[in-house]
C-alpha positions in Angstrom: 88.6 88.1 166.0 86.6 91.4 165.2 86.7 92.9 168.5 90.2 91.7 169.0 90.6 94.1 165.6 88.8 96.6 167.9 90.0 96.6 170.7 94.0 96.9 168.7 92.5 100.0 166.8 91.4 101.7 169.7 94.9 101.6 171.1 96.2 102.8 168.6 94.0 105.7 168.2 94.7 106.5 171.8 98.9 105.9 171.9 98.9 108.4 168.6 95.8 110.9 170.0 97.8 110.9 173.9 99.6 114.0 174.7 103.3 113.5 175.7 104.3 116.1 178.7 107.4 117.0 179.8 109.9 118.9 177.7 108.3 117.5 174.4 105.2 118.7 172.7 102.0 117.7 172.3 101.8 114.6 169.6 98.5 116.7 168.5 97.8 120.5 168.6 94.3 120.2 170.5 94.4 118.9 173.9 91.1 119.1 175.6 90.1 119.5 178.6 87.2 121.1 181.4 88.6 124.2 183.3 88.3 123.6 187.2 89.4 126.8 188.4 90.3 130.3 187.3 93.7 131.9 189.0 93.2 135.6 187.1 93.0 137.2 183.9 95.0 135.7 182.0 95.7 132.1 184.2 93.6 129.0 184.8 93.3 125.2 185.6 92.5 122.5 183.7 91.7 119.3 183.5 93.4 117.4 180.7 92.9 113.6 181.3 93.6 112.3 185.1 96.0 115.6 185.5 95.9 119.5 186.4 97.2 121.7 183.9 97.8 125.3 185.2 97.7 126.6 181.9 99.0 130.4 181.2 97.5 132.0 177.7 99.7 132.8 175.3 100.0 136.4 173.9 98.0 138.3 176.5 98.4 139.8 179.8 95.8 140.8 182.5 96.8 143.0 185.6 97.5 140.8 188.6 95.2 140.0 191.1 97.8 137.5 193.0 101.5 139.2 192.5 103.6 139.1 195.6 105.2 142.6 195.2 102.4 144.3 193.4 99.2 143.3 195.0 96.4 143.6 193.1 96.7 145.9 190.2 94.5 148.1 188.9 91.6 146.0 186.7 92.9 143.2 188.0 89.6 141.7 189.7 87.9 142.4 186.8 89.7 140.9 184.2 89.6 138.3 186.6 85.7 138.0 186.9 85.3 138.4 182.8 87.8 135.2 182.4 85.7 133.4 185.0 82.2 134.4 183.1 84.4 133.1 179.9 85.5 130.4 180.8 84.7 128.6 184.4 83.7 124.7 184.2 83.5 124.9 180.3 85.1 122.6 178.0 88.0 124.0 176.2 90.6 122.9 173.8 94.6 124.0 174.2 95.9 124.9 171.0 100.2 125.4 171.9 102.3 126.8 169.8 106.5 126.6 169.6 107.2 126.9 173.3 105.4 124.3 175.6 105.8 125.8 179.1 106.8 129.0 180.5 109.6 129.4 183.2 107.4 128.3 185.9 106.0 124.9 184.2 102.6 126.5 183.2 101.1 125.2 179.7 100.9 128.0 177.1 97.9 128.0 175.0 95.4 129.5 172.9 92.3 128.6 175.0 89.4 127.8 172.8 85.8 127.1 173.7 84.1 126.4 170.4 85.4 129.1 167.5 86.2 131.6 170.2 89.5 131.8 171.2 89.4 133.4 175.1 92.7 135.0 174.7 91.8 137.2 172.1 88.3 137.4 173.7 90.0 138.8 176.6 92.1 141.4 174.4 89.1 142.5 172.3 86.9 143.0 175.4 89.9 145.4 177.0 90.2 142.8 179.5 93.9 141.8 178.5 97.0 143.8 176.5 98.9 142.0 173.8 102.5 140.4 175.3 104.4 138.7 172.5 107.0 136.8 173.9 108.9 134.8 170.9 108.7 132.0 169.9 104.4 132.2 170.4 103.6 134.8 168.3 101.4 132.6 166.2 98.1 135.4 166.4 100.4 138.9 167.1 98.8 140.1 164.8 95.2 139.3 165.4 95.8 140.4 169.2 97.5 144.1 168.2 94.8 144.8 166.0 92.1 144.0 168.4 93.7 145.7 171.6 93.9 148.7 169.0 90.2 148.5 168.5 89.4 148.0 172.4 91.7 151.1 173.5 89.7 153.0 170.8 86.8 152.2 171.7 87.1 152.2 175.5 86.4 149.2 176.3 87.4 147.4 179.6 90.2 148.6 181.1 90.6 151.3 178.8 87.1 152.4 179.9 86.9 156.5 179.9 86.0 158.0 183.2 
């Protein structure tokens, strides 16, 4: 009787814990998951679960190193390598915001690995500029204010020659 208590409570845990996908969002704000590969800047994989998630971060953006038309832009490698240092096989946690997925079916988060959140990381660094695009504009504010303190300081990209 006591593990069949068990056993019914795990379940539970896990039906209420489990993410939904699709159009809905998350039933919890922290999916967690290992990051398997780094795209660019401001772009990675993870694995959430049994599944991929190309996941896109929310509020930033880093100069291509993949864009059809562009090339690679200016920084771009480098912002690249930086997210890579930050962030390649570690554990993270996905914290989303109003919109779930962009255009292209990416996840937007807030990419945390412990109290540091890589997306403002990236900004404060000079690695990434703010891009608000509404409805996630949860940390504006945080992310203006520290890509005012990077450009100031020429850090990164904004690096004096």
């Amino acid at each position: 009787m006591v593990s069949l208590v068990r056993c019914a409570t795990l379940l539970l845990l896990l039906a209420v814990a489990a993410p939904t996908w699709g159009g809905e969002r998350a039933a919890y704000r922290g999916l967690e998951g290992t990051v398997v590969r780094v795209v660019d800047g401001d772009t990675i994989h993870v694995r959430v679960g049994t599944r991929v998630e190309k996941v896109r971060y929310i509020g930033v953006n880093a100069p291509e190193v993949h864009h059809p038309t562009k090339g690679v832009e200016p920084g771009g490698r480098e912002a690249a390598a930086v997210n890579r240092r930050l962030v390649q096989d570690q554990a993270v946690r996905l914290e989303l915001d109003v919109q779930e997925r962009d255009r292209y079916g990416r996840l937007l988060a807030y990419v945390w690995i412990g109290g540091v959140m890589i997306n403002a990381e990236l900004v404060r660094l000079g690695y990434a500029q703010v891009m608000t695009v509404p409805p996630n504009v949860r940390y504006q504010e945080m992310f203006l204010k520290l890509q005012r303190e990077a450009h100031q300081a020429g850090r990164g990209l904004w690096r004096r020659a």
